[in-house]
C-alpha positions in Angstrom: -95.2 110.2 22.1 -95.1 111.8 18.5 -95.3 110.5 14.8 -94.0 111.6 12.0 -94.8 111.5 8.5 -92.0 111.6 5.7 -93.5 111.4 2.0 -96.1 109.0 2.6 -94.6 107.0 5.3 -95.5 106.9 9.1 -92.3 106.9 11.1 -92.3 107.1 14.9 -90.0 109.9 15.9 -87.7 107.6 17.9 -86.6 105.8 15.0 -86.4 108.7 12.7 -83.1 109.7 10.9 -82.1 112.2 13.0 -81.9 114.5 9.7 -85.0 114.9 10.1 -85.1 116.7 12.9 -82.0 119.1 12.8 -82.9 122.3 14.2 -81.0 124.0 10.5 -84.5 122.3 9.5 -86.9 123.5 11.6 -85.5 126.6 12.7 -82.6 127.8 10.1 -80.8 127.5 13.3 -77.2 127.2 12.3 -74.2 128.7 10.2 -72.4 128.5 7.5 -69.3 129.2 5.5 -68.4 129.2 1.5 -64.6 129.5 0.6 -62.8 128.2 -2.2 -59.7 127.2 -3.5 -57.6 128.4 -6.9 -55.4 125.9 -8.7 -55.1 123.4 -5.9 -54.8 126.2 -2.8 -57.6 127.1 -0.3 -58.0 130.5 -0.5 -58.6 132.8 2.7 -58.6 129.6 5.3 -58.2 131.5 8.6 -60.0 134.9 7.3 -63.1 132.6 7.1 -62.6 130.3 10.4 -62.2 133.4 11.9 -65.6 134.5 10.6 -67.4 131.3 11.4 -66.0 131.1 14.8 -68.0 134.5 15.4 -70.9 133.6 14.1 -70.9 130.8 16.4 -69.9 132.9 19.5 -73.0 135.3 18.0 -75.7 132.6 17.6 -74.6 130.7 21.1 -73.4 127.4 19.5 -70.8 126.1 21.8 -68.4 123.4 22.0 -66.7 124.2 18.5 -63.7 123.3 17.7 -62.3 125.2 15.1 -59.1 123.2 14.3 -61.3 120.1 13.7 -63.3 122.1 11.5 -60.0 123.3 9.8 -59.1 119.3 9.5 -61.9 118.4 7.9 -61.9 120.8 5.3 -59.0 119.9 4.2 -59.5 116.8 4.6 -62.5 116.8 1.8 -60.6 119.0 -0.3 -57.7 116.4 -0.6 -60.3 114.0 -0.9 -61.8 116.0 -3.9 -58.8 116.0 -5.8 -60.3 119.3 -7.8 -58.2 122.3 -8.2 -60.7 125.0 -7.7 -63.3 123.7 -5.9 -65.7 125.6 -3.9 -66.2 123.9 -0.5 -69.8 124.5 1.7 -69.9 123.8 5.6 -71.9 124.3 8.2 -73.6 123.8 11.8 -76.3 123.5 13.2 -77.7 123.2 17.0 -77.9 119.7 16.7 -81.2 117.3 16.3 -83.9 116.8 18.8 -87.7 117.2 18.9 -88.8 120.2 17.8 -88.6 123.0 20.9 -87.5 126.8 20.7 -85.8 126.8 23.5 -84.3 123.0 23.9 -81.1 122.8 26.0 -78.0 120.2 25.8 -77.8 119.5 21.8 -74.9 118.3 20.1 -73.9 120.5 17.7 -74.2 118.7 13.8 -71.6 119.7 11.0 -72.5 119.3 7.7 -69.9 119.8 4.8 -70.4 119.8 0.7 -67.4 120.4 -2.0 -68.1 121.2 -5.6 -66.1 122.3 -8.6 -66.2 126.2 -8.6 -68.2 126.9 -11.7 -66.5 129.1 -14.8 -67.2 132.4 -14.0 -64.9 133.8 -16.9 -68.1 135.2 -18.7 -69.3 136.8 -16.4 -66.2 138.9 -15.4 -65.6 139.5 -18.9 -69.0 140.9 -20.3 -70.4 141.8 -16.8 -73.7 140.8 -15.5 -77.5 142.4 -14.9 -78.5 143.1 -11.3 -82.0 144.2 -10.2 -82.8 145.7 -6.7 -85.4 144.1 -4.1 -86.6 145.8 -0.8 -84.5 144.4 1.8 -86.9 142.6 4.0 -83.8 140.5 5.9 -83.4 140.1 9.4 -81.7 142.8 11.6 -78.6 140.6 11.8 -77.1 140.0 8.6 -73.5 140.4 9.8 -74.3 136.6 11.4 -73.8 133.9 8.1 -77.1 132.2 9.3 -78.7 129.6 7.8 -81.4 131.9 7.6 -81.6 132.8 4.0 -85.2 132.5 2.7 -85.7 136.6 1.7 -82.3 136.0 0.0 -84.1 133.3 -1.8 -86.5 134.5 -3.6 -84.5 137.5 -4.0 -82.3 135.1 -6.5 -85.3 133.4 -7.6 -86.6 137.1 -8.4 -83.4 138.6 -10.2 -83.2 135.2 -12.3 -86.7 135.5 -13.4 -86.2 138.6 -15.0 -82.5 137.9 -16.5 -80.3 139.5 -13.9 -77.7 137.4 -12.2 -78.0 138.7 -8.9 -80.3 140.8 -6.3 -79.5 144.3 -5.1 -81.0 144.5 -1.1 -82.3 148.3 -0.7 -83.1 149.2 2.9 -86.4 151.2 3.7 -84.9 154.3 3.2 -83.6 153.5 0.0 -80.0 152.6 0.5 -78.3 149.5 -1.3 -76.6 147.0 2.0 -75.3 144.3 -0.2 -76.2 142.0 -3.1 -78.4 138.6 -1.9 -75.2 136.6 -2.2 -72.1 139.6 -2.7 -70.9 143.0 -2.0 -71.7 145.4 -3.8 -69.2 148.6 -4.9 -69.7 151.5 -6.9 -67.0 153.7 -8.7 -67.4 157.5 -9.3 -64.8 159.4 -11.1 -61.6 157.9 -9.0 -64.0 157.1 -6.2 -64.6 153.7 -4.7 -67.7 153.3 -2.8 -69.6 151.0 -0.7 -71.6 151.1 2.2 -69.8 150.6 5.7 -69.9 147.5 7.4 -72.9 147.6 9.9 -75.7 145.1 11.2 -77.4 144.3 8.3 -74.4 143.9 6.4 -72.2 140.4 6.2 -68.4 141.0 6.7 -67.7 140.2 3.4 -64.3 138.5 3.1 -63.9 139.2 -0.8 -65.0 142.7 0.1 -61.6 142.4 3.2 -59.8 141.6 -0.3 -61.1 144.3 -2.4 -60.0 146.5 0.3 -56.8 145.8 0.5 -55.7 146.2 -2.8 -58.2 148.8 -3.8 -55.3 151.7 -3.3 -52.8 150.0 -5.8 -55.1 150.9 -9.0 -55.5 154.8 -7.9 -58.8 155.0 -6.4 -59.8 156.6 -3.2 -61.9 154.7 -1.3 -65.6 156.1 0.3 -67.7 153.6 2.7 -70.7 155.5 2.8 -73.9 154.1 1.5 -75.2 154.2 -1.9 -78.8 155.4 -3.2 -80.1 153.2 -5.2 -80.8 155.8 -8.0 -77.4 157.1 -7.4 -76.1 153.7 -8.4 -77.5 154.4 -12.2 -75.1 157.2 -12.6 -72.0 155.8 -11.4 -68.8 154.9 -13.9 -69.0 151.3 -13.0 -70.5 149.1 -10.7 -69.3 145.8 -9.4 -70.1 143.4 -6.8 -67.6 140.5 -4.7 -68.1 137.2 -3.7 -65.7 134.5 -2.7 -67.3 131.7 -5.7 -65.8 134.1 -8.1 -64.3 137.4 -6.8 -65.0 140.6 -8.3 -67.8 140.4 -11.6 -68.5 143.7 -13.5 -72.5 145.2 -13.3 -73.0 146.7 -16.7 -76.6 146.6 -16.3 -78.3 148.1 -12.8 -82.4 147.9 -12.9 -82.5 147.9 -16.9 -80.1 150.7 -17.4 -77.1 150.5 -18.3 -73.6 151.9 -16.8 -71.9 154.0 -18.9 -71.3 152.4 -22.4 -72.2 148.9 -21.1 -68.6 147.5 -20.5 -67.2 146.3 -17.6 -64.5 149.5 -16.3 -61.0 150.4 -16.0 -61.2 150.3 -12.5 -63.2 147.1 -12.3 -60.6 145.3 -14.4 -57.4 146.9 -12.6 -59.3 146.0 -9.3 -59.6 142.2 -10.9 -55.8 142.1 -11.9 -55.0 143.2 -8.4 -57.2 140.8 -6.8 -55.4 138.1 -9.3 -52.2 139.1 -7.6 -53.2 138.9 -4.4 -54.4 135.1 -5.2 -51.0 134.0 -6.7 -49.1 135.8 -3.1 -51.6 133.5 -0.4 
């Protein structure tokens, strides 16, 4: 027998909501996905089934099927009636007293669509980004629920003005930006660190890399020092809520005259292009 307890209320477990006991709750023991759609077209569809399909097949959640899950988003974004929306899913184990190790749950989907918010000052006076130590888990290439050091990583860089957090690895290397990829340019160089185990498979950063060749840069995944980022001709970062968004600011200094770049704004007018051909 168990009891639970929610605000001020004694509940006995078996007629608790099974909210309540989701193992995403307990345990962060789930995954997610974040696309969006521009002017009334879902963006990316299969590039990010494909990517929460693994994540399932990495985490040992079984019994998906990824055409429903294709259904139902779609079926909320008709519902939604919103142009550009930005749509949130996920799933968890399933529900069930709380046990590490508990066999024979049904998995729970959970699914939330918003308008995508305007992002259009950001990408055209460029943002403030602050680095944390990147205390993360050694699996960040999963999209787990398991987010807390990202967190107060935001909670950090928002605190001190900067719009987002710059991970930096024990040995000083920058992975990847609490919610983005991040990218560095140097002369006619385009840098960023190679995809690896404690770095998410970015599907923006798929994007950037794909188009990347069309504005005349040369492209370099090797990783980044974090004092190396300070001196390069412009920094950027990628994430599907809004693509690519200048850095003009990195750690209180700023990069080069303060402006977002050439190549950040070419790279932005590619990207743009690549939007209108999906």
């Amino acid at each position: 027998m168990q009891l639970a307890m929610v605000g001020d209320r004694f509940i006995e477990t078996e007629k608790l909501d099974s909210a309540y006991l989701d193992y995403g709750t307990f345990f962060g023991d789930g995954v997610y996905e974040v696309l969006r759609s521009y002017d009334g077209k879902i963006f990316a569809m299969e590039e990010h089934l494909a990517r929460f399909k693994r994540s399932l097949e990495e985490v040992d959640i079984e019994g998906i099927n990824i055409e429903t899950i294709r259904q139902r988003v779609l079926k909320a974004f008709e519902k939604f009636k919103t142009p550009n929306a930005k749509v949130y899913f996920h799933i968890t184990r399933g529900s069930g007293l709380r046990d590490h190790a508990t066999e024979g749950l049904v998995p729970r989907f959970f699914l939330l669509i918003s308008e995508i918010e305007d992002a259009s000052e950001q990408k055209e006076t460029g943002i403030s980004v602050m680095t944390v130590p990147d205390t993360r888990w050694k699996r960040c290439d999963i999209k787990s629920l398991n987010l807390l050091p990202n967190v107060l990583a935001k909670r950090l860089a928002h605190k001190r003005g900067c719009a987002e957090a710059v991970f930096v690895d024990d040995k000083g290397f920058i992975t990847e930006g609490a919610s983005s990829a991040f990218f560095a340019v140097f002369g006619n160089k385009l840098q960023t660190s190679p995809l690896a185990a404690n770095i998410l498979p970015s599907i923006t950063r798929q994007f950037v890399l794909e188009v990347y060749s069309n504005t005349g840069l040369e492209l370099l995944e090797k990783q980044i020092k974090a004092e190396d980022a300070t001196k390069a001709d412009e920094l950027f970062i990628a994430v599907s809520s809004k693509d690519i968004v200048p850095v003009v600011k990195f750690n209180e200094i700023q990069i080069a005259d303060g402006k977002p770049g050439k190549y950040t704004k070419l790279l932005m007018d590619e990207f743009a292009k690549l939007i209108r051909g999906k």
